[in-house]
C-alpha positions in Angstrom: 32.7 50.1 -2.3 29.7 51.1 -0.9 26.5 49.0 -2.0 23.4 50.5 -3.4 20.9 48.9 -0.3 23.4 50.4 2.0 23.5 54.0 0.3 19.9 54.3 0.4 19.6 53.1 4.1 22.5 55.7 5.0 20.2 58.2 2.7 17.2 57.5 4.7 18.3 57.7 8.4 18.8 61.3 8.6 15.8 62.0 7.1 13.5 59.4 9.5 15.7 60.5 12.5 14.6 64.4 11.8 10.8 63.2 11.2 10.9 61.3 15.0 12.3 65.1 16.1 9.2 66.8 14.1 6.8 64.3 15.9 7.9 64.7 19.4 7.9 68.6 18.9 3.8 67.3 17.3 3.1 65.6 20.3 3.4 68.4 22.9 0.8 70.0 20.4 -1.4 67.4 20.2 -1.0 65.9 23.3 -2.1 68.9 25.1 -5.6 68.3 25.1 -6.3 70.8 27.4 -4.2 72.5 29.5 -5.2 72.9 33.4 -6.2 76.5 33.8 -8.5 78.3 36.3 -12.6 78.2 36.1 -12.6 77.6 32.7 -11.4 75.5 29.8 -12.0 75.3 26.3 -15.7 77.8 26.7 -14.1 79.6 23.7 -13.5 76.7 21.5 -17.1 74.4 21.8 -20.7 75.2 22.3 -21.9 72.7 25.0 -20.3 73.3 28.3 -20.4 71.8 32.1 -19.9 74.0 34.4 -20.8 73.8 38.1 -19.6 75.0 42.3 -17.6 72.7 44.4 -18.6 74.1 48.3 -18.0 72.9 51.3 -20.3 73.8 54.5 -21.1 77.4 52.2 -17.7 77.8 51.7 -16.1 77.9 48.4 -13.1 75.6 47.5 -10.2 76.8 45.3 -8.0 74.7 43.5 -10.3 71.5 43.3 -9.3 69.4 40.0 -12.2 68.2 37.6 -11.6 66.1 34.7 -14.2 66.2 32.0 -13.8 63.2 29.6 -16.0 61.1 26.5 -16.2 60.7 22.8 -12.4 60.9 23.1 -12.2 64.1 24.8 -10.4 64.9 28.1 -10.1 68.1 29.8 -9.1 69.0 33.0 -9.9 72.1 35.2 -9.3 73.7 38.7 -12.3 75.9 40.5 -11.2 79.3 41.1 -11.8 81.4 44.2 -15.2 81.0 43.7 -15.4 77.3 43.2 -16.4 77.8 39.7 -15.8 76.1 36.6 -16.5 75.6 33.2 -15.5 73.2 30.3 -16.3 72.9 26.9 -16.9 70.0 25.0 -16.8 68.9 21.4 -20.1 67.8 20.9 -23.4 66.7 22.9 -22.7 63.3 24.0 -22.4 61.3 27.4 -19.0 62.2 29.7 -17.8 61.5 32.9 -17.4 64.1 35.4 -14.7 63.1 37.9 -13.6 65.3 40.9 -10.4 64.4 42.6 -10.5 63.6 45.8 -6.5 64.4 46.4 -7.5 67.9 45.4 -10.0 68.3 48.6 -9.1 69.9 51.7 -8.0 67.2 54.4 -11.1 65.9 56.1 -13.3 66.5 52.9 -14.7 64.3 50.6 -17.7 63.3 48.2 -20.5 62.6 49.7 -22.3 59.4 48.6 -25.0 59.5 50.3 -28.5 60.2 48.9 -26.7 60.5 45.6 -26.3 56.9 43.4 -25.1 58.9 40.3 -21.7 59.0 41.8 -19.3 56.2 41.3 -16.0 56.5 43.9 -12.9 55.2 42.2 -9.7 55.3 43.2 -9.1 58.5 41.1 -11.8 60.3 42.7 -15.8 60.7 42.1 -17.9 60.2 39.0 -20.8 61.9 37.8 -22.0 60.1 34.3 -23.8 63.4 32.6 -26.0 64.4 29.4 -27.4 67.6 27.6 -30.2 67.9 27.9 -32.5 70.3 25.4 -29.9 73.2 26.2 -26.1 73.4 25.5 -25.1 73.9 28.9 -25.4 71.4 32.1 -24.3 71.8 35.4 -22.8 69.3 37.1 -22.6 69.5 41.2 -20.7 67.5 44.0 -22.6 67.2 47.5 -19.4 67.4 50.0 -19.3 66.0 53.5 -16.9 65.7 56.3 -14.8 61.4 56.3 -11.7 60.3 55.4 -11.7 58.5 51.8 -9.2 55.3 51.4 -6.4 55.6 49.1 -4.7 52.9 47.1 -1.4 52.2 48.2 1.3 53.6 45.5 2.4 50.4 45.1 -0.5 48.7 43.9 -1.5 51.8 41.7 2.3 50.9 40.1 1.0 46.9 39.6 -2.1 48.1 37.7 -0.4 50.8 35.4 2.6 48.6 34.7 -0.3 45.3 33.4 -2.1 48.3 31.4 1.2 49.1 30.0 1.7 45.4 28.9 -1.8 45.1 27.4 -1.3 48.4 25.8 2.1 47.5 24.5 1.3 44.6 22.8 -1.8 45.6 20.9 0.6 48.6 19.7 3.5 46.1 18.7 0.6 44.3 16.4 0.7 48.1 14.3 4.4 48.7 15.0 5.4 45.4 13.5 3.6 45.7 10.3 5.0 49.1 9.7 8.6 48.2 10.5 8.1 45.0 8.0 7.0 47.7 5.3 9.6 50.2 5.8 12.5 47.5 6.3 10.9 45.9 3.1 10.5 49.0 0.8 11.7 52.0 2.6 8.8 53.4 2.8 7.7 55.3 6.1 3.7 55.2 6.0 1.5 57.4 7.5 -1.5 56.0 6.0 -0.9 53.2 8.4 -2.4 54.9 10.7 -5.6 54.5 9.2 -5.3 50.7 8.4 -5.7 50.8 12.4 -8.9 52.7 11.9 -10.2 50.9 8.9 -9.7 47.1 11.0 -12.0 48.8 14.0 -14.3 50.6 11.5 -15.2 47.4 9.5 -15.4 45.6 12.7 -18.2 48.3 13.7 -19.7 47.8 10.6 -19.8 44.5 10.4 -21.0 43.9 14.5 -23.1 47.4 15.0 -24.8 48.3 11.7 -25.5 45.1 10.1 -25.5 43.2 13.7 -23.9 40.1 13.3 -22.4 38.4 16.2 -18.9 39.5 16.8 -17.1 36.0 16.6 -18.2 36.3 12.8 -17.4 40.0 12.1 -14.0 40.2 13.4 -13.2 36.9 10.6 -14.7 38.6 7.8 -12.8 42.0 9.0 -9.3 40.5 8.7 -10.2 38.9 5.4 -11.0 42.2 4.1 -8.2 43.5 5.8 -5.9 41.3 3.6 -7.7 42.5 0.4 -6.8 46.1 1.7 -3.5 45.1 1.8 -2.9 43.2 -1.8 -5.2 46.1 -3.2 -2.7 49.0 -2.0 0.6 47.2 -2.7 -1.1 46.3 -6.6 -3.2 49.5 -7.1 -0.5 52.1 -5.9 2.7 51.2 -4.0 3.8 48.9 -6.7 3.2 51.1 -9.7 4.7 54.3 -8.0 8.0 51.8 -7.1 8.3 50.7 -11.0 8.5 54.3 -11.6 11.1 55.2 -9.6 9.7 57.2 -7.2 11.9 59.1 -4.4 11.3 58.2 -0.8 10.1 61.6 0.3 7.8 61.8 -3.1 6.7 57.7 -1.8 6.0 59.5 1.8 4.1 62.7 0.7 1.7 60.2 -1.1 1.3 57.9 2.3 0.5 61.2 3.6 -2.3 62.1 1.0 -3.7 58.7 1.0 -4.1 59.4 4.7 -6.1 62.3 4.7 -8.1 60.8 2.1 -8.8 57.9 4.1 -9.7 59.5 7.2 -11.8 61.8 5.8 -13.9 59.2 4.3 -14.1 57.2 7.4 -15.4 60.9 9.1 -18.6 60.8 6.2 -19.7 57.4 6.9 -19.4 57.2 10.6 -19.9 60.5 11.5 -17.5 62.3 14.1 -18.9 60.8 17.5 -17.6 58.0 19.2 -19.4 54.6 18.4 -18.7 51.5 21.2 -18.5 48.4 19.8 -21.2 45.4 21.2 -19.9 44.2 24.9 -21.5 41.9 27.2 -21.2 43.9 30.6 -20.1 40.7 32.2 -17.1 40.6 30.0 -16.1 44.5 30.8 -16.4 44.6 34.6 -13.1 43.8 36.8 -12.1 40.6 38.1 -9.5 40.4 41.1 -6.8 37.9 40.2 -4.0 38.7 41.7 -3.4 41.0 45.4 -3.7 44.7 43.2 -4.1 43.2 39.6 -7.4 42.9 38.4 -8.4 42.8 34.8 -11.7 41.9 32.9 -12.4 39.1 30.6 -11.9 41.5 27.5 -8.3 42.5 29.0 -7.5 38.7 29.3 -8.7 38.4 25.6 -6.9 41.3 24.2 -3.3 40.3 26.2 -3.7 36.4 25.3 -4.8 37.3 21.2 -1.8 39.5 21.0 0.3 37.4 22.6 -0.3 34.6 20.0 0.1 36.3 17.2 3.1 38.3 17.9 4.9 34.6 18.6 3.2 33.6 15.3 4.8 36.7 13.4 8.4 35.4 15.2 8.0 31.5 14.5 7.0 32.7 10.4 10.1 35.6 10.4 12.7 33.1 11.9 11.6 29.6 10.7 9.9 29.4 7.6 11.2 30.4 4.0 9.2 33.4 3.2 9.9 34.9 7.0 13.8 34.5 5.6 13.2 36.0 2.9 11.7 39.0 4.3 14.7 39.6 6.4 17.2 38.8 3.6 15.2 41.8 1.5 15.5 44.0 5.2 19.2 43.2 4.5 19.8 44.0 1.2 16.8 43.8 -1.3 19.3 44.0 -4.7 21.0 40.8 -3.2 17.8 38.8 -2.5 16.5 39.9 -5.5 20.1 38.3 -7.2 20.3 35.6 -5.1 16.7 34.5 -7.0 14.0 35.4 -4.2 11.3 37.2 -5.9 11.2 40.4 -3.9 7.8 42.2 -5.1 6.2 38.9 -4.1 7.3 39.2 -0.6 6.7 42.6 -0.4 3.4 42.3 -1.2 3.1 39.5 1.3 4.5 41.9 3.8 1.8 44.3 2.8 -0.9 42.1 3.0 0.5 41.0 6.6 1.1 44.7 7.8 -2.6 46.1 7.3 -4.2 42.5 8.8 -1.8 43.1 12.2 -2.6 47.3 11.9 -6.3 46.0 11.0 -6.6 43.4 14.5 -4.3 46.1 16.4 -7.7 48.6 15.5 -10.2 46.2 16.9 -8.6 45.6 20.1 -7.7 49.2 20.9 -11.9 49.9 20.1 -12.6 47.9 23.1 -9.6 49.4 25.4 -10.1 53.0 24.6 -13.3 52.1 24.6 -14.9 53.4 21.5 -14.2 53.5 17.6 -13.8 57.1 16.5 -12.8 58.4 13.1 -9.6 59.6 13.3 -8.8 56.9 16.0 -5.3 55.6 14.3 -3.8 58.9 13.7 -4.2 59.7 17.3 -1.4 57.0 18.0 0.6 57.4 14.9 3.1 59.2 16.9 3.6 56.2 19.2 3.6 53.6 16.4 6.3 55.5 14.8 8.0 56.0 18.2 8.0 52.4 18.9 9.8 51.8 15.7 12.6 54.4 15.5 13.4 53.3 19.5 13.4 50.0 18.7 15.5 50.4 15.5 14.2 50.9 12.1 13.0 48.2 9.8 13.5 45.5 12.8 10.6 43.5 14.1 11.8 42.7 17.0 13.3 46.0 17.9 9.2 47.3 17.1 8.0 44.7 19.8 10.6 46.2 22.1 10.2 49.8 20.9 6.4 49.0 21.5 6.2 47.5 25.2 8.7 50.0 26.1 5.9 52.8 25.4 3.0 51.0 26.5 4.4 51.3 30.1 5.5 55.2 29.6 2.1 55.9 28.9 0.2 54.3 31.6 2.8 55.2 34.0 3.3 58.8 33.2 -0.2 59.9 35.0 1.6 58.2 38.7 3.4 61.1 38.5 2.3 63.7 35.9 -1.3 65.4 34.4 -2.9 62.6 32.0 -3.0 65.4 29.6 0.7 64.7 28.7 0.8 61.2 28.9 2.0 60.9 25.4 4.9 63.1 25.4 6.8 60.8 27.7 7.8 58.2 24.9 8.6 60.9 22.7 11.4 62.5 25.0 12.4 58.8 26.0 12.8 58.7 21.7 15.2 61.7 21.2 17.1 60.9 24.1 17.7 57.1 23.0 18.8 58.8 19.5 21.2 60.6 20.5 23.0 58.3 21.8 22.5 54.9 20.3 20.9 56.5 16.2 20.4 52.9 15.1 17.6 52.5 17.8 17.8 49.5 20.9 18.1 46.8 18.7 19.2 48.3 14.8 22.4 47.5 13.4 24.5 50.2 12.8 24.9 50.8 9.1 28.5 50.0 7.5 30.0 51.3 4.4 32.5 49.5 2.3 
């Protein structure tokens, strides 16, 4: 006999397992930012554009990378024969100009000298640039003849792999709150994506617009969070549930409620990029340990998700309402039989998904950096993807899921174009579903 918690989970899977296909074949879309291409790059698409001529002792240089990148934009371009290239950008706004260096003939580099608007890192040189009263700036590199250190591959790996980890977590805080929602109702959401815009957005508000000191309008923002929360689960999840609504119908509403959201975020923020208040000291690298060297907001970001994921483990495994939740994971006609009042929990769950999506928004503000509108749907894809690979509707498998493509994405640039950096977990996804469907750490589903 096959029970009715396990029909609709067996119902489910083949739908969420054809969505995580439709959003890795999204991904190399939207990943895509720009591809690398020749002298120019994106001219046709925006108004303002850099453009500029990389020579070398009169000669020109062919083939030298540029990556053009602010208000979260990046594109990338090589100089043709000429040395000549062009990028257009979104909108007039500060970027960062960065030649790299590994792209230079051998025994050529960027001059510094007489120049203190360049900034040498170890992925090549900066130029920080503006508009001026015209759409179009050119950007230029003085070359000269020295040999440039590089970082040893090994210690490039150290950093990437600690960026993953802070990365990681701060995604686990979104992943987990949507795997507690769909394990609880079934429900995939894509509005969740905006509950990770609307945590940084009220943060902004709060700390930027009405200036109050940030140790008071983070608080306030995951109070309101929490009324978010109870509001969505009373207001609309609840009533559609009572009417018997179909999980695809449930979905198409998340996705509504989505564009709704986002759009309203665009009218009252605008669609630049808005940085959150930052004492310089706090954003500046510290050298801790031989490569590793992380600033006092990185420290602050690892440590508060740290606690609060063991929080979310200590209240799912120890104390009555965490059971509860998983007994509803399990079988919600049971719990609900076995006395536990299931649309309290659930709208517990809620309440604690959109707080975690909510804090998961403010710290990503300061690691992007920079609060933009549409900020949570740009990571939707990896919030789902952390989910499905760790297996659906399990917490833990979402913490697991999550690390795993924290370090995907800030390792994939050792090797490959930033551009793609994204598409990396995706493949990972479709390859771990084909052979193991239930995800790393799902149960496989049983009939009878």
């Amino acid at each position: 006999m096959v029970t009715t918690q396990r029909s609709r989970s067996l119902a489910k899977r083949p739908l969420v397992l054809l969505l995580a296909v439709i959003f890795a074949a999204l991904a190399f879309a939207m990943t895509a930012v720009s591809p690398a291409t020749a002298d120019e790059t994106n001219t046709d698409k925006y108004d303002y554009i850099f453009s500029g001529n990389v020579k070398y002792n009169g000669e020109p240089l062919d083939d030298v990378t540029l990556i053009v990148e602010g208000s979260g934009y990046e594109a990338e371009v090589k100089t043709d024969a000429d040395g000549k290239w062009r990028v257009g950008v979104p909108e007039k706004a500060t970027y960062k100009i960065t030649l790299v260096e590994s792209t230079l003939p051998e025994g050529v580099i960027v001059s510094e000298e007489g120049n203190d608007r360049v900034t040498i890192t170890d992925r090549g040189a900066t130029i920080e640039a503006e508009f001026g009263l015209t759409k179009k700036k050119s950007v230029n590199f003085f070359l000269g003849a020295g040999e440039r250190t590089v970082t040893p591959f090994i210690d490039q790996l150290i950093s990437s792999l600690i960026s993953g980890l802070n990365f990681g977590l701060m995604l686990a805080l979104a992943s987990i709150g949507l795997s507690l929602i769909f394990g609880t109702t079934g429900i995939a959401i894509f509005s969740h994506a905006e509950m990770v815009t609307l945590g940084a957005v009220l943060a902004l508000t709060f700390g930027v617009f009405l200036s109050w000191p940030m140790w008071l309008a983070i608080p306030i923002t995951l109070v309101l969070l929490a009324v978010a929360g109870f509001t969505q689960d009373v207001v609309i999840w609840k009533p559609l549930r009572k009417r018997g609504l179909s999980v695809v119908q449930l979905m198409i509403v998340s996705i509504g409620l989505s564009l709704t959201l986002r759009y309203v975020f665009q009218f009252f923020i605008g669609g630049g990029t808005t940085l959150l208040p930052t004492d310089p000291a706090t954003t500046a690298k510290l050298p801790l340990l031989g490569p590793i060297s992380l600033s006092i907001v990185d420290m602050a970001s690892m440590g508060i998700s740290a606690v609060v994921l063991v929080a979310v483990a200590y209240w799912l495994l120890y104390t009555r309402t965490g059971k509860a939740t998983r007994a509803i994971n399990d079988n919600a006609s049971l719990s609900a039989a076995s006395g536990i009042d299931v649309d309290r929990v659930v709208r517990l769950v809620w309440i604690l998904g959109t707080v975690l999506a909510g804090l998961s928004g403010i710290l990503w503000a300061y690691f992007r950096p920079g609060i933009k509108w549409d900020m949570g749907w740009q990571i939707l894809l990896l919030i789902f993807a952390a989910v499905v690979l760790g297996g659906l509707g399990t917490a833990f498998g979402a913490l697991v899921g999550s690390i795993i493509v924290g370090f995907l994405v800030e390792l994939t640039p050792l090797w490959l174009s930033a551009d793609i950096k994204y598409v990396g977990p995706l493949l990972i996804l479709i390859i771990v579903l084909l052979f193991r469907p239930q995800g790393l750490l799902g149960q496989k589903e049983r009939v009878g």
